[in-house]
N, C-alpha and C positions, 0 to 999 in steps of 0.2 A: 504494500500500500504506500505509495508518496506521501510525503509531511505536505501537509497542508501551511500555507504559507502565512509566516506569522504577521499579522496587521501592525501597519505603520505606530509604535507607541507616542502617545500624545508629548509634544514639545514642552520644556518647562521655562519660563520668563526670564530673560537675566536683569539683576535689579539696573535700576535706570542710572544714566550719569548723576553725582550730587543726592542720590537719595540715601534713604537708612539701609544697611545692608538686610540683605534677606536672611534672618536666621532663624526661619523653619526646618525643621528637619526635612533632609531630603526623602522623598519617595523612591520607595522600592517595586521597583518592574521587574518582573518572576521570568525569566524566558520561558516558555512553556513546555519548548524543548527537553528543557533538562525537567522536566518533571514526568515523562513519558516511564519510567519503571518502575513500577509498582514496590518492588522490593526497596527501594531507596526511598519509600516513604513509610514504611513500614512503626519507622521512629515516632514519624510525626502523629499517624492517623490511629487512630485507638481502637484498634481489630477486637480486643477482647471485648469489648462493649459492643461492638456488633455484631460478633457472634453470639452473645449472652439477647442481643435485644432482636435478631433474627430470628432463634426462636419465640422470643414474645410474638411476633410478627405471624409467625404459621402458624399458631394458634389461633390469631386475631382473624386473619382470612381463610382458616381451612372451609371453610363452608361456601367460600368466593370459588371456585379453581376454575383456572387457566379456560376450562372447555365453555363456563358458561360464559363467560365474557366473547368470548368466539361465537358461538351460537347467535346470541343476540344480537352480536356486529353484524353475524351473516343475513339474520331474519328483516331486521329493519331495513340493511340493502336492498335485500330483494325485494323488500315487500313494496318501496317507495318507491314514487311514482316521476318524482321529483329526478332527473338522470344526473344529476349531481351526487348523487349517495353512489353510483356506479364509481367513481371516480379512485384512484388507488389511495386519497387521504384518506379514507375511513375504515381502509383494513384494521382489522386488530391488531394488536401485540402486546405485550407486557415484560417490563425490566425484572429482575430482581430486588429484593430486597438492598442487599450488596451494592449492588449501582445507584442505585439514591444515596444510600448511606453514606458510602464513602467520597459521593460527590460533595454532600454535602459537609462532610469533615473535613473535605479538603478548603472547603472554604471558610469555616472554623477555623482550622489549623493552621492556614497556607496565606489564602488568597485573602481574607476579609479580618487578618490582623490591622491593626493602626496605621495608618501610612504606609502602606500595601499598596501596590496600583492605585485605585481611586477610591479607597477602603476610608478614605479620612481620618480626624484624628482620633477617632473613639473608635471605627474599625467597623464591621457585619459580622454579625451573631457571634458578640462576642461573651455578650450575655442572654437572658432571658429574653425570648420576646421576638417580633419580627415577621412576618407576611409570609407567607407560603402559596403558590399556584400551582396545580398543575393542571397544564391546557390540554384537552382532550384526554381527559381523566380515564375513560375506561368506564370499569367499575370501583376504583376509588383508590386501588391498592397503593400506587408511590403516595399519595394524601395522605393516608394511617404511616406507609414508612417514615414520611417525612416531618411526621406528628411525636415519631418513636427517637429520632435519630437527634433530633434539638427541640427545647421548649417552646416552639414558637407561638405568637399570640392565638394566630389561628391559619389551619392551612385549607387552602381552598381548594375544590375542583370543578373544574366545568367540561361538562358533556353536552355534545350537542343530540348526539343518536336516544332518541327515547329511552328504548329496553335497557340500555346501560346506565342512561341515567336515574334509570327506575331499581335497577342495581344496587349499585351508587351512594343512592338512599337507603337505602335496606343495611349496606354496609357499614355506611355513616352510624345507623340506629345501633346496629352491633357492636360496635366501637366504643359509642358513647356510653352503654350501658354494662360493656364487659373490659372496657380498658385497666381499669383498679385494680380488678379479680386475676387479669391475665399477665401483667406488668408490674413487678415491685417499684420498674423503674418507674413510671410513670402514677404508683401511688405513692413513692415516694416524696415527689415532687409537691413544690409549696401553691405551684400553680396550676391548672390543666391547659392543655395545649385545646381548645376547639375543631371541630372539625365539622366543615360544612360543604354539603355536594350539589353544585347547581346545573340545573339545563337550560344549557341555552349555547348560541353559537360565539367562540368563543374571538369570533374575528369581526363580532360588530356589537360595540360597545354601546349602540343605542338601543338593544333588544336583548343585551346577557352584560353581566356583573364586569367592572371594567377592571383589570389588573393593573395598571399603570401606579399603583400603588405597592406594589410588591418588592418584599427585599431579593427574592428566590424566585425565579420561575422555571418551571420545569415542562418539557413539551418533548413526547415523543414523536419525533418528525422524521422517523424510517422512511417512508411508504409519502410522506408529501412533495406535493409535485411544486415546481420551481413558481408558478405563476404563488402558490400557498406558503412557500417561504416566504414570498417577496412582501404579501400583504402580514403576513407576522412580523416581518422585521420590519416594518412600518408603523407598528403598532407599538413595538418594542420601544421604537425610537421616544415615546412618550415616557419611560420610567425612567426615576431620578439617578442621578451621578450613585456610579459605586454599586449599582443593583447589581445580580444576577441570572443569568439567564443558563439555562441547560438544556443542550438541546440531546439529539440522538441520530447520528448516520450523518447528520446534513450540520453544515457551519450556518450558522445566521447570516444572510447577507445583509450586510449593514455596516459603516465604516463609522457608527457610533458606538460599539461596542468593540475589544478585545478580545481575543482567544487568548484565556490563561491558563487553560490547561485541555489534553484530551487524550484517551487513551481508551483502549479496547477493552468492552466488558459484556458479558453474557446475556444475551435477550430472549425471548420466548421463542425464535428461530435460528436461533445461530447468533451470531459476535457480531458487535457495530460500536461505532468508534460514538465516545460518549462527549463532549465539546462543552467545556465550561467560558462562559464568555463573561468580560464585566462592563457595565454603561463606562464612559469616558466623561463623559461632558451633562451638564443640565442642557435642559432643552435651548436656553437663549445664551449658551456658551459656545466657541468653537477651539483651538487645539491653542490659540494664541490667549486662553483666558487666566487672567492672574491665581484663579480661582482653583487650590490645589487640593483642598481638603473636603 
């Protein structure tokens, strides 16, 4: 497989003739290259806890598996009438628990420290708290990983296919009312993480729940076809400096976000390269913005 080629990293100001000198701490830009082997992060990412909360996890969805979430993608295809559900975006798939996980530690650990790429001075999920999406949910499952793996305030998912998102809910319900029982880690905790599963189409913000508020978004975009990248990474363009975005198979086109990391991990058909990306700029900034934090 060819490296995919790493995006231009954003310029930083030099202070002006006669001014005060600039003494912020310099920002740290990750090449993302060197983060492509698993085993040299081994240090950093906290495997025992994800293997301890993986089984939390198949617990939490054994009554979800793999075949209905297929089923339902196939039923709602065929049945609509609409030739747009014909389309290769709406095949099913599903990641691992694993692949969320450790994306998202990676940006705990890595990418969303203090003065990290565009991480700022206080950093992403560095503590409690925080936005979770994911775009074309399924039946819910990265939602509950991503619920298990950091405290976030709440994580969200939107489905656009009925059946799954009638799923979805159903999963959501199970969740909420068996997470305590099934999780020491998460009865442990001082807070609960929420988890909420919505329908609606997840690429028109006038008719389903808008994400542009998310610290994390996550979107398995195997199977999307380029015209459906383009209007995602359009979309994306609206979340604030520092966010991130996780995609699957496909890079975001977009020259407002970063690839900071990506590497190959296990999906419901075989291996596909996982693409961690972070925003650059607020939306009324461009790469010459004094604006570093």
């Amino acid at each position: 497989m060819s490296k995919p080629s790493s995006p231009k990293s954003p310029s930083r100001p030099r202070s002006r003739p006669g001014s005060k000198q600039d003494i912020r701490p310099k920002i740290q830009i990750i090449d993302p290259v060197q983060n492509r082997d698993f085993k040299s992060l081994n240090i950093v990412i906290d495997m025992p806890l994800i293997e301890k909360l993986a089984k939390d996890y198949e617990n939490l969805v054994e009554d979800f598996p793999l075949a209905m979430g297929q089923a339902a993608s196939k039923r709602d295809r065929e049945t609509a009438e609409d030739p747009m559900y014909k389309e290769p975006n709406f095949i099913y798939s599903e990641v691992s628990f694993e692949t969320v996980a450790i994306a998202i530690q990676k940006i705990k650990k890595i990418y969303g420290k203090p003065m990290t790429g565009t991480s700022g001075f206080h950093g992403l999920l560095q503590h409690r708290g925080g936005i979770f999406y994911d775009l074309g949910c399924g039946t819910g499952k990265a939602v509950i990983a991503a619920s298990l793996i950091h405290d976030f305030d709440t994580c969200y998912g939107i489905e656009w296919l009925g059946s799954l998102a009638l799923i979805a809910g159903d999963l959501e319900s199970s969740y909420n009312s068996r997470k305590k029982v099934v999780s020491k880690t998460i009865a442990d905790r001082e807070y609960d993480t929420h988890c909420t599963m919505v329908f609606g189409n997840m690429l028109d913000f006038g008719n389903s729940k808008k994400w542009d508020n998310a610290d994390v978004v996550f979107c398995n975009t195997c199977t999307f076809t380029n015209e459906y990248m383009n209007t995602l990474a359009d979309l994306a363009g609206t979340m604030k400096k520092g966010s991130f975005f996780i995609t699957i198979s496909k890079k975001l086109p977009s020259d407002v976000f970063r690839i900071v990391d990506y590497q190959m991990y296990p999906i419901s058909f075989g291996e596909a390269t996982v693409y961690i990306h972070q925003k650059l700029y607020h939306n009324n900034e461009s790469d010459s913005s004094d604006d570093e934090g």
